[in-house]
C-alpha positions as CSV (number, residue, x, y, z in Angstrom):
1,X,0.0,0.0,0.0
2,X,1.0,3.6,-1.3
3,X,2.2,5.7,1.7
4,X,-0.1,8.7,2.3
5,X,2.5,11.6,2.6
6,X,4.4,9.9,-0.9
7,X,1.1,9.6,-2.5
8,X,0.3,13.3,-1.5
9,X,3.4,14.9,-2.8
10,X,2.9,12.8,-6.3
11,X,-0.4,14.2,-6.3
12,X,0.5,17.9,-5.3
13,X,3.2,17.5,-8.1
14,X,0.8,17.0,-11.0
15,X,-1.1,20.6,-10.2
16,X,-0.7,22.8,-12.8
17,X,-0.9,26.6,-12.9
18,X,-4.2,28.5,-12.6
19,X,-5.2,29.9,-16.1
20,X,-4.2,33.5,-16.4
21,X,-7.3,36.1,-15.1
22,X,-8.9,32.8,-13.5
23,X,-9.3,34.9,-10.3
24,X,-10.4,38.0,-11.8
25,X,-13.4,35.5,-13.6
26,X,-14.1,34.5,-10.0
27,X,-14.8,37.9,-8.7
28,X,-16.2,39.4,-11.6
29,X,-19.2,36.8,-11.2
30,X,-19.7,38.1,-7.2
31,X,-22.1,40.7,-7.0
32,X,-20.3,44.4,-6.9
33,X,-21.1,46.9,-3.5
34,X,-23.9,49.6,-4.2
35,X,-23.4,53.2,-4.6
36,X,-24.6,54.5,-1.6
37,X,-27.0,57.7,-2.2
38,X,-28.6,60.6,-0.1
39,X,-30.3,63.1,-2.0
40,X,-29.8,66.8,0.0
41,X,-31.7,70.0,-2.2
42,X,-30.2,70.1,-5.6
43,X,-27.5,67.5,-5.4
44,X,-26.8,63.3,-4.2
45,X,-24.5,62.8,-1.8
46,X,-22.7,59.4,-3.2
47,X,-19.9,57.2,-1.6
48,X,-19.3,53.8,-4.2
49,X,-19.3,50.5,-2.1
50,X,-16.5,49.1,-4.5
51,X,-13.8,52.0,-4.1
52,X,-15.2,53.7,-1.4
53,X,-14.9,56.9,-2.3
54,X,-17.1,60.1,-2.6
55,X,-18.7,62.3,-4.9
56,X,-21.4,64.7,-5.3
57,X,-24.1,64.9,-8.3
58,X,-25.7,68.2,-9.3
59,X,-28.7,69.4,-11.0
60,X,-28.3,71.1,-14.6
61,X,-28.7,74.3,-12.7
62,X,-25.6,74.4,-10.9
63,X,-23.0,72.3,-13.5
64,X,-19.9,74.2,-11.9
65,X,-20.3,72.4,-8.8
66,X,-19.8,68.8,-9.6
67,X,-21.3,66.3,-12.3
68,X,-24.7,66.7,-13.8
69,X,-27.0,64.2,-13.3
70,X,-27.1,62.0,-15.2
71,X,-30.1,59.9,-14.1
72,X,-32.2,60.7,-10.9
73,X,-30.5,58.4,-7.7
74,X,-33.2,55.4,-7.1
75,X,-32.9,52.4,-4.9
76,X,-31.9,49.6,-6.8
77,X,-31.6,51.5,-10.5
78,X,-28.4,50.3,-12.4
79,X,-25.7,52.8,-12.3
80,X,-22.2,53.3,-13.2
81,X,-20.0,55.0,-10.3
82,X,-18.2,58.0,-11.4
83,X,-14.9,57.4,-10.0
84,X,-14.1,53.5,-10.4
85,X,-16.4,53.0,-13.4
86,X,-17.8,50.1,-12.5
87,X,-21.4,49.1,-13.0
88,X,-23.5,48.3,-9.9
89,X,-26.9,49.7,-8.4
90,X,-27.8,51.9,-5.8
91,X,-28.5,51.8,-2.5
92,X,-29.9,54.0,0.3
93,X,-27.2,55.6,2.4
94,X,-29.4,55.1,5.6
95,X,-28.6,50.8,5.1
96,X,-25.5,50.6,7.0
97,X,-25.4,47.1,7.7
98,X,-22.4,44.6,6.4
99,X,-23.6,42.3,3.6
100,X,-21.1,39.7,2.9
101,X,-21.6,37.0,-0.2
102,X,-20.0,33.7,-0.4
103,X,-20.0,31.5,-3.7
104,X,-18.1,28.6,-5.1
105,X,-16.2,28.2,-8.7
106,X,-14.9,25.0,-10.3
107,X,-12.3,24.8,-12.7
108,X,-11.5,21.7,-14.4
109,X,-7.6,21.0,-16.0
110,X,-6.1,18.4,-17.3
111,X,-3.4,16.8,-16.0
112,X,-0.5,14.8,-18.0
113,X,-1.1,11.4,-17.2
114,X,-4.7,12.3,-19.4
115,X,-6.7,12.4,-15.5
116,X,-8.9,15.3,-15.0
117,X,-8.1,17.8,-11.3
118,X,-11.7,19.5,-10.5
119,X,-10.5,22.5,-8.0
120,X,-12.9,24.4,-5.9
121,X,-12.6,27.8,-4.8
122,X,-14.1,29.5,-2.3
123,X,-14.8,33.3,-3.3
124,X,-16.2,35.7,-0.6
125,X,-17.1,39.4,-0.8
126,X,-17.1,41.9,2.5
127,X,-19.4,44.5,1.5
128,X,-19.9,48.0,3.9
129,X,-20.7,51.3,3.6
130,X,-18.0,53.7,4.7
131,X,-15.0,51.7,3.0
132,X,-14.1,49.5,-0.5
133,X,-15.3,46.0,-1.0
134,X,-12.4,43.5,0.0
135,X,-12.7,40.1,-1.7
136,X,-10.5,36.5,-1.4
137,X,-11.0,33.6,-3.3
138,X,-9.3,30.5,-2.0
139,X,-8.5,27.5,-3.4
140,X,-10.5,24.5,-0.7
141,X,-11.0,21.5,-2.4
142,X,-9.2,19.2,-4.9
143,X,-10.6,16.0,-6.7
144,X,-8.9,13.8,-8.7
145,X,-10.1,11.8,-11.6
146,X,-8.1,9.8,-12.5
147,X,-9.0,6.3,-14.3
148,X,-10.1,3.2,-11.9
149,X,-9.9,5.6,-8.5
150,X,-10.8,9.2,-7.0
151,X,-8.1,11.1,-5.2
152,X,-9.8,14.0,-3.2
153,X,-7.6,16.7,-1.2
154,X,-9.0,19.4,1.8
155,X,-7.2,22.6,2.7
156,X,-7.3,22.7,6.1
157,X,-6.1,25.5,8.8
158,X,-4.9,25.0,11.8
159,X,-6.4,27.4,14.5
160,X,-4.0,26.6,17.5
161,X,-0.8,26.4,15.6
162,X,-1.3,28.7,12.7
163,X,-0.3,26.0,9.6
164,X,-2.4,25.2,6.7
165,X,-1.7,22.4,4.5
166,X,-3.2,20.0,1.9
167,X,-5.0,16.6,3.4
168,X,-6.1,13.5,1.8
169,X,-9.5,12.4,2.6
170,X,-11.2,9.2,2.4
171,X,-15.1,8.3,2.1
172,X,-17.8,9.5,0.1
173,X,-18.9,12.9,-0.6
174,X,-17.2,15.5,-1.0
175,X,-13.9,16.8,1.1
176,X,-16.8,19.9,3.1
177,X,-19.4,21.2,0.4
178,X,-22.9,20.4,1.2
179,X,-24.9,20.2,-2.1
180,X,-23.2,24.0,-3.0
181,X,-24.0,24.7,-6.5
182,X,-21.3,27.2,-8.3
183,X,-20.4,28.4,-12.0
184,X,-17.6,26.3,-13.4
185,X,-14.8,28.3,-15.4
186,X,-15.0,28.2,-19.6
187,X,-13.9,25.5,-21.4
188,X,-14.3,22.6,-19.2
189,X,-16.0,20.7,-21.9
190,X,-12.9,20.8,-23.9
191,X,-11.0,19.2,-21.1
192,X,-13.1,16.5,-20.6
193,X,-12.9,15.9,-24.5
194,X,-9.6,15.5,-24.0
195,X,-9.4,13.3,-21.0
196,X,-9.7,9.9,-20.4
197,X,-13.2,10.6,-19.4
198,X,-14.1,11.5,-22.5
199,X,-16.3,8.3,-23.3
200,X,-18.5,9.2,-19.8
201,X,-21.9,10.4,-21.7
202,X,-23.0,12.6,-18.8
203,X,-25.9,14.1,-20.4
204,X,-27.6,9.9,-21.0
205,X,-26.1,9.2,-17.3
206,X,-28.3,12.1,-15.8
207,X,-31.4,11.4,-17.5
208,X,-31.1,7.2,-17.1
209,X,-30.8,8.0,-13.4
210,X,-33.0,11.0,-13.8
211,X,-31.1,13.4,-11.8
212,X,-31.5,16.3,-14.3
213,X,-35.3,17.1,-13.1
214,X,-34.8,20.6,-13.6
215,X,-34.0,20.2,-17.2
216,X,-30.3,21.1,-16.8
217,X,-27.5,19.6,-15.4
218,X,-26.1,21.4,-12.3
219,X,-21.8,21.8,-11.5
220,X,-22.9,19.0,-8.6
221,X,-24.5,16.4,-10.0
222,X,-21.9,16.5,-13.2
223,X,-19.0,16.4,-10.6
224,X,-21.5,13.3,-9.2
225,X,-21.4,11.5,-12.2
226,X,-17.6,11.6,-13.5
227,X,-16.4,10.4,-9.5
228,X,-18.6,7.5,-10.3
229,X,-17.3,6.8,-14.2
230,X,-13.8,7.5,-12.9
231,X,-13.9,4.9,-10.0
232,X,-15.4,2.7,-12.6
233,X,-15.9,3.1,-16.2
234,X,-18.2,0.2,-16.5
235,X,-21.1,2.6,-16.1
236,X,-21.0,3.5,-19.4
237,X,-21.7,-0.1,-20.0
238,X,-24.5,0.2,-17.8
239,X,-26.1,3.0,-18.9
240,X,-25.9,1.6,-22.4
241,X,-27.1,-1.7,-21.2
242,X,-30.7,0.9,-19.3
243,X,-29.7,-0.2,-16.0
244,X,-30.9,2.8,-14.6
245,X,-31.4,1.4,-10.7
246,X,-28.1,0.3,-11.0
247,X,-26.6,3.9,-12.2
248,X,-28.8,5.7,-10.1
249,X,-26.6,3.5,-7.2
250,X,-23.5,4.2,-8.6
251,X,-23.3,7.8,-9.5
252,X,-24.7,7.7,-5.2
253,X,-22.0,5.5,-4.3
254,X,-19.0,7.2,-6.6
255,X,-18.9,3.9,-9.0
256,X,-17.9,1.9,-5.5
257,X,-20.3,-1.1,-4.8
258,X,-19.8,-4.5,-3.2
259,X,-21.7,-6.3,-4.9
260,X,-19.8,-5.4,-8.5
261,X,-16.0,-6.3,-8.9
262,X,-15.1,-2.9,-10.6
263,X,-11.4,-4.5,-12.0
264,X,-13.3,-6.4,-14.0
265,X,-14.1,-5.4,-17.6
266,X,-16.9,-7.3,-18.8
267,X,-20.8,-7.7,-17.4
268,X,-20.1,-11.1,-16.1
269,X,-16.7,-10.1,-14.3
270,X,-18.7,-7.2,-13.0
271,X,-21.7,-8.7,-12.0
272,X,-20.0,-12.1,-10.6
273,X,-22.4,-14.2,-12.4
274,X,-21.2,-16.2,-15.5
275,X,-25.1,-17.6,-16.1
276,X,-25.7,-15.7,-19.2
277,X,-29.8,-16.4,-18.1
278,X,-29.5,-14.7,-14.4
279,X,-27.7,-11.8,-16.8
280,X,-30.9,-11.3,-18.7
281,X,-33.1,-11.1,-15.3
282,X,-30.7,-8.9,-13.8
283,X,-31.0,-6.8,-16.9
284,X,-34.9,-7.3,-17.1
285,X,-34.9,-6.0,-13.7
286,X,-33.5,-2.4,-14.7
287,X,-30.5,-3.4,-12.5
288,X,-32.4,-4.2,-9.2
289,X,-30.1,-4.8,-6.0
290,X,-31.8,-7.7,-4.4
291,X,-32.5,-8.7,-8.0
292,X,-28.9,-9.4,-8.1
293,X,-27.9,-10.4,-5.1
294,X,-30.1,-13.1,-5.0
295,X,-29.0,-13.8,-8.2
296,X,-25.2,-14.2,-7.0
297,X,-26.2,-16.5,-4.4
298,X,-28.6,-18.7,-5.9
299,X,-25.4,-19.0,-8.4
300,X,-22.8,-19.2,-6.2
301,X,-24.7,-22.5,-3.9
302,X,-25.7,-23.8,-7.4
303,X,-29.6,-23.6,-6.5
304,X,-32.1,-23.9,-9.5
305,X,-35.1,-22.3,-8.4
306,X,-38.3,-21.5,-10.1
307,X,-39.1,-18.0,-11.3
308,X,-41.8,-17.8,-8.4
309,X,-39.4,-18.8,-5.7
310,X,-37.0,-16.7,-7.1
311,X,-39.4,-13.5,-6.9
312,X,-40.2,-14.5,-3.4
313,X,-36.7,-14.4,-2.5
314,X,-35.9,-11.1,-3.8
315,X,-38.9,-9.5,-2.4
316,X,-37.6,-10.5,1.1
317,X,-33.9,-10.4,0.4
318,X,-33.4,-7.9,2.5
319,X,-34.5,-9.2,5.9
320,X,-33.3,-13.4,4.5
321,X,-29.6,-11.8,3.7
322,X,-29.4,-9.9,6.9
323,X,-27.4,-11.7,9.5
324,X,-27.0,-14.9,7.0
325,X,-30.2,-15.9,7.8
326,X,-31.1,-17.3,4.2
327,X,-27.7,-19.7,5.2
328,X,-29.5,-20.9,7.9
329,X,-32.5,-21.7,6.7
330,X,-31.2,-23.9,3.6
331,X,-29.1,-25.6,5.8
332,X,-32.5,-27.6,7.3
333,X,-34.9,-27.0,4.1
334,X,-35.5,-25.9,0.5
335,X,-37.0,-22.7,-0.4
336,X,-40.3,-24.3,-0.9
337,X,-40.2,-25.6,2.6
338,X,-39.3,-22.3,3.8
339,X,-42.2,-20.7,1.7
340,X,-45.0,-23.3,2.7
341,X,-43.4,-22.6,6.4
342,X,-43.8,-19.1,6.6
343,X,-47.3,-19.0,4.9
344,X,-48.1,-21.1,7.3
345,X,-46.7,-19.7,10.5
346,X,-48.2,-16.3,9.1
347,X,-51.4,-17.5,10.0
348,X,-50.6,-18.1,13.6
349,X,-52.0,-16.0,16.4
350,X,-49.0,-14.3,18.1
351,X,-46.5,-14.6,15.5
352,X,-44.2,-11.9,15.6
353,X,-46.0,-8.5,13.6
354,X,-48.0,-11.6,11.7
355,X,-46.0,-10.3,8.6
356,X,-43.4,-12.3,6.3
357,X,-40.6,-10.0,7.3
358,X,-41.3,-10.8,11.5
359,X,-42.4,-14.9,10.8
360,X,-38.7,-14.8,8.6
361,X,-36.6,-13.3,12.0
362,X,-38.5,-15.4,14.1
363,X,-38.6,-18.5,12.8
364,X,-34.5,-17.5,11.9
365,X,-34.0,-16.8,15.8
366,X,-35.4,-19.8,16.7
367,X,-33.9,-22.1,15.0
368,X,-30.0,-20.5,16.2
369,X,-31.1,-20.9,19.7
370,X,-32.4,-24.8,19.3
371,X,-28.1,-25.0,17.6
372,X,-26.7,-22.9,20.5
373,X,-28.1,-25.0,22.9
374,X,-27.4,-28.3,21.5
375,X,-30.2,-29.9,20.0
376,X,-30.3,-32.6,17.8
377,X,-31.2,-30.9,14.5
378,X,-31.8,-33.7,12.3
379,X,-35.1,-33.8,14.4
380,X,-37.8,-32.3,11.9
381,X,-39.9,-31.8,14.8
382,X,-37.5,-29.2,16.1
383,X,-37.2,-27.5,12.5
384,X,-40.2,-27.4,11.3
385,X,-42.5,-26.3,15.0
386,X,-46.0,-26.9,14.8
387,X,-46.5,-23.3,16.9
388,X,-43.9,-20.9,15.6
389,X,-44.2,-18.1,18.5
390,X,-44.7,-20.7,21.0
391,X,-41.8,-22.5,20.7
392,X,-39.6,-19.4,19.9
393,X,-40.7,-18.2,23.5
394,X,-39.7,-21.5,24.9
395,X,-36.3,-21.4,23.7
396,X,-35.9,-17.7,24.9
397,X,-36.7,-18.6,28.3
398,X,-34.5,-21.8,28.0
399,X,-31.4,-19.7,26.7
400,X,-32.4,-16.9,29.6
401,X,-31.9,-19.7,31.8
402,X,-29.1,-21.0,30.8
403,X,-27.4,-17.5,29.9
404,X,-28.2,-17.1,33.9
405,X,-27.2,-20.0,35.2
406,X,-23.3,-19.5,33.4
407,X,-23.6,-15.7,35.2
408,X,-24.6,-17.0,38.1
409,X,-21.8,-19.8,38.7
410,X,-19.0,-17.0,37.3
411,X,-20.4,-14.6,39.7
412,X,-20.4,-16.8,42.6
413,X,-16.9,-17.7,42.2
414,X,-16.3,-13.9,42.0
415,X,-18.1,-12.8,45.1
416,X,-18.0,-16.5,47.5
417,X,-18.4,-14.5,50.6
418,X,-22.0,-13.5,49.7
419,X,-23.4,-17.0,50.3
420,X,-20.6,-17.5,53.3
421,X,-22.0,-14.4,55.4
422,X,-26.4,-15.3,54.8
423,X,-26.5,-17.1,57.8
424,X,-24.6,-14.9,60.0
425,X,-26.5,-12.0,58.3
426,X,-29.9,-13.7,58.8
427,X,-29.2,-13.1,62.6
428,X,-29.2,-9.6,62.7
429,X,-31.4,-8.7,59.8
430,X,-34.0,-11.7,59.3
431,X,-37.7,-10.2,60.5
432,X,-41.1,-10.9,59.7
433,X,-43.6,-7.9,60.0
434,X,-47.4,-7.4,59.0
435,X,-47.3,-9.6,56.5
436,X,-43.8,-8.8,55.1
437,X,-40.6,-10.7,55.5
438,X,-37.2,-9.1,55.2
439,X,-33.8,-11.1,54.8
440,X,-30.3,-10.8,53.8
441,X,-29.5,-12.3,49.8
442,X,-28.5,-15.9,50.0
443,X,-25.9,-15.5,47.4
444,X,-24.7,-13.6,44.6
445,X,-27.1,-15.3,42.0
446,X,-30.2,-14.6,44.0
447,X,-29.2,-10.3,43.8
448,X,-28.6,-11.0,39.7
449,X,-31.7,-12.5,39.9
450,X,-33.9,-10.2,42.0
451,X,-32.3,-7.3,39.5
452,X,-33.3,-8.5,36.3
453,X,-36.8,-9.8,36.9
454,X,-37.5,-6.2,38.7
455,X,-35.8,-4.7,36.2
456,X,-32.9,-2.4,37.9
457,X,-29.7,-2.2,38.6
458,X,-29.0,-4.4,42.0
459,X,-27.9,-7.3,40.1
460,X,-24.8,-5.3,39.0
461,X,-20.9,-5.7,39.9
462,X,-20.8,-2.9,42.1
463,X,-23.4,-3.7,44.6
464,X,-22.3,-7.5,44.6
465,X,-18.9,-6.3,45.4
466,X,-20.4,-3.6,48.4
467,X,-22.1,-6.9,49.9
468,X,-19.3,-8.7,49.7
469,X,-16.7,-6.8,51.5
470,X,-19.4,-6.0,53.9
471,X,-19.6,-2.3,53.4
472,X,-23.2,-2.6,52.7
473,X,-25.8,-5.1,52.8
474,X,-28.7,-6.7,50.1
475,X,-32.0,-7.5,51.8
476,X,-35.2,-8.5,50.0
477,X,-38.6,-7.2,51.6
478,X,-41.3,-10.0,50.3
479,X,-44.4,-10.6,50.9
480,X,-45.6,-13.4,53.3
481,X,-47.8,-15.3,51.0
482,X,-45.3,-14.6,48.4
483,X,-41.8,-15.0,49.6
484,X,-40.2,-16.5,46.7
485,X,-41.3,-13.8,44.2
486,X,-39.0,-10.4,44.3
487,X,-40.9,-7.3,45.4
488,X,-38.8,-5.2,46.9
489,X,-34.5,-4.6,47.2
490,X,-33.2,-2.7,49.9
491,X,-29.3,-1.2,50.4
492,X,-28.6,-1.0,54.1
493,X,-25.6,-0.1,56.2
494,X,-25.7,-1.0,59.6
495,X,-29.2,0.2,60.5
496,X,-29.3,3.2,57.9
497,X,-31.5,2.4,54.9
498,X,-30.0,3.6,52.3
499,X,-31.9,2.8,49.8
500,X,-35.3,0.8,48.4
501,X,-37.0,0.3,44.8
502,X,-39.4,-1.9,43.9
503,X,-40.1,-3.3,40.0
504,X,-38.0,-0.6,37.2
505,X,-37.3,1.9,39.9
506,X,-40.4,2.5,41.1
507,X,-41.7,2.6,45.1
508,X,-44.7,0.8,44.7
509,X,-47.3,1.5,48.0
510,X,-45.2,3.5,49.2
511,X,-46.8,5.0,52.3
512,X,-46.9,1.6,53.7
513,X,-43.5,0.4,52.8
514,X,-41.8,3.4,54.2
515,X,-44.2,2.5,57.4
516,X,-42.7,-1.1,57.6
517,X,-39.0,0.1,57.0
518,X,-39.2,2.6,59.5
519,X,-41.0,0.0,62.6
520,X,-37.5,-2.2,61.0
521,X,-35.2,0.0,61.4
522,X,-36.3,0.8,65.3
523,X,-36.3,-2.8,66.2
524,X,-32.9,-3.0,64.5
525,X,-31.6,-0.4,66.3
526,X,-33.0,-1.7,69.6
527,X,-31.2,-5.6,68.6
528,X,-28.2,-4.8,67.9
529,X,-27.9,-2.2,71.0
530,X,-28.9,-5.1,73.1
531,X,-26.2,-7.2,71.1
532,X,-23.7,-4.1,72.0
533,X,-24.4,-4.3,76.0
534,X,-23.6,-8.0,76.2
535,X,-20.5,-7.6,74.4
536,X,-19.5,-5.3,76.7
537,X,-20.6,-7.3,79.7
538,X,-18.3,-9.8,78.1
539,X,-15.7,-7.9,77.8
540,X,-15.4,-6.8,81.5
């Protein structure tokens, strides 16, 4: 691979000069200041926006003071300033505001090697009363056409040191410009005559992907269309061949796709498919994407399917080729299985959305989780399910419980002195109250657990670690005739209640909850100062 900063200087050697007066074109398209006018008695006060200076016109009556008039000073009249000479319009000496105007020019050159350099330039105009227009056109952008790849180029400054330099870009689009239409400088069309883009019909390109709407073809889309034919000249085959899908792709893609090999000359090479047959679908088809990616892999696993099948397929191509799951359906059936299947499964109350696209990820889901967890899957009855939705559902659960069970054992391993400490725990926090039991966690699966069915963060590393060093404690508030089923997590240190959520965050009954926790904590309190006094009794 080419190194960047080599490649850069190689390409910074092939500019040529700018054309002689190419900057004085550039401003000469920018709109020129106003003459600024008051009118005072028998005379105009006038200052020109373009040299900025002053002058005074007279009526007949008085010629010896200054000019006659010449026309009568209106807002926006055409006029000719009569100390630069330049033709502009006027404007009321009252507007004092700055007016600045910005606009982009392309010139095209041709370079040695017969590529083609589109340069951009960025003109701008400071327009304000009281002082001469100032204008500065810079050169921003470079793009380089040359045959089988685009070279593109960004002048970028540096704000905190000060440097401006050339850099090569990468990626689509251009360099900055957003869609910035802009005159481009004469003679470009003999350039491109000359080039080795010369065979790129633009004009047929535009209308086959019917990006000329307005009738015209704008600086943009042209500059569109000869990235594209430079990165691969094939789509003047294409266009030839009224693949307009296809084109429309490209020229939206810069010639670049994945699905064509672009070294390739021919239609076949290009198109990976040597079945002169496919070929004429792919063309019937106006160059459809699915159309010929279904087409590539129908060829590449040597399937022979039926038109039918084969426009099934390509209406669904999208959802069957994301994720591979078209591999993993013909690995257990045919494509008439898999049409009869889905039909079928369509029709099924609960089936995902109860459209093709959902039955086609569902059934696809399914049948990965009955591999990942081991199943025999010779067994039709596991392929084909009598209830779709059903038996997806199962297998979530299943994998849930599996995926849990793997967590839980890691976990445990982790944080050992979680299930080491319960019984000791249950000493000094176990308590049954109006119909409530509170405890300490058993161990560290039971707090994944009791976070994921309510649905918050408990079951996380950092409060399994708290409750394992002992800095805080987990304790689950259930109730009586439900003590298995997770209601409520609490964080507690020593008898301080940190905190308590119920299912996603919530504080369900709150009023009495907080009444429980509160009769808790007192009888905590009173426990372990009992505990406290016979220590201390021990002690002495």
């Amino acid at each position: 691979m080419k190194d960047e900063k080599k490649e850069k200087e190689e390409l910074l050697a092939m500019v040529p000069k700018l054309p002689k007066g190419f900057v004085k074109w550039c401003e000469n398209q920018m709109e020129n200041a106003p003459v600024f006018y008051k009118r005072v008695g028998n005379y105009a006060e006038c200052r020109c926006g373009m040299c900025g200076e002053k002058y005074r016109l007279y009526t007949p009556k008085e010629p010896e003071y200054g000019t006659l008039y010449s026309e009568i000073p209106k807002k926006n009249d055409k006029t000719t300033c009569a100390k630069c000479g330049k033709q502009t319009y006027y404007e009321w000496k009252r507007v004092t505001s700055v007016a600045n105007e910005e606009r982009w020019f392309y010139l095209y050159q041709l370079l040695k090697d017969g590529s083609v350099l589109v340069r951009i330039f960025d003109c701008w105009r400071r327009k304000q009363q009281g002082m001469a227009q100032q204008t500065e056109t810079e050169e921003v952008e470079r793009i380089f056409l040359i045959k089988g790849q685009v070279k593109k180029m960004v002048y970028l400054y540096y704000y905190f040191t000060g440097d401006a330099k050339w850099t090569m870009t990468q990626g689509k689009g251009y360099p900055q410009i957003d869609n910035t239409e802009g005159p481009e400088y004469p003679g470009w069309e003999k350039v491109l005559e000359k080039s080795n883009l010369k065979y790129c019909r633009i004009e047929n390109i535009a209308e086959l992907a019917e990006r000329n709407t307005h009738g015209c073809i704008g600086t943009l889309e042209r500059i569109d269309i000869l990235m594209a034919y430079a990165n691969n000249p094939a789509l003047e085959m294409y266009e030839k061949a009224g693949l307009k899908k296809l084109v429309r792709t490209l020229i939206w893609r810069e010639g670049i796709l994945g699905e064509l090999n672009r070294r390739k000359t021919t239609l076949e090479g290009q198109l990976r498919i040597n079945d002169k047959e496919k070929i004429k679908k792919f063309v019937k088809s106006k160059g459809d994407l699915p159309t010929l990616e279904m087409l590539q892999y129908e060829e590449k696993h040597g399937y022979r399917w039926t038109e039918e099948q084969e426009e099934w397929v390509r209406e669904h191509w999208r959802t069957l080729a994301q994720d591979k799951k078209l591999d993993t359906f013909m690995k257990y059936m045919s494509v008439q299985k898999l049409i009869n299947r889905v039909k079928k499964y369509e029709k099924q109350k609960g089936c995902a959305y109860n459209s093709t696209g959902g039955v086609l990820r569902e059934y696809c889901d399914y049948l990965q989780m009955r591999e990942e967890l081991g199943y025999n899957m010779d067994n039709e009855v596991f392929i084909y399910p009598k209830n779709l939705h059903e038996k997806h559902q199962e297998m979530v659960k299943e994998k849930n419980a599996r995926e849990n069970e793997l967590t839980i054992a890691e976990k445990s391993k982790e944080f050992p002195k979680i299930a080491k400490k319960y019984k000791a725990l249950c000493k000094k926090y176990l308590a049954k109250t109006k119909g409530y039991i509170i405890r300490p966690a058993r161990d560290a699966g039971e707090i994944i657990m009791e976070g994921r069915i309510l649905h918050h963060c408990v079951g996380r590393d950092a409060y399994l670690k708290k409750h394992n060093d002992g800095k805080t404690t987990i304790l689950f508030l259930r109730k009586e005739e439900a003590e298995d089923e997770p209601y409520i997590t609490i964080e507690i240190k020593g008898t301080e209640i940190l905190q308590w959520y119920g299912e996603h965050d919530t504080k369900p009954d709150r009023e009495t909850i907080e009444k429980v926790l509160g009769d808790y904590v007192k009888q905590l309190e009173r426990h372990i100062g009992k505990e406290n006094q016979e220590e201390m009794k021990k002690a002495v």
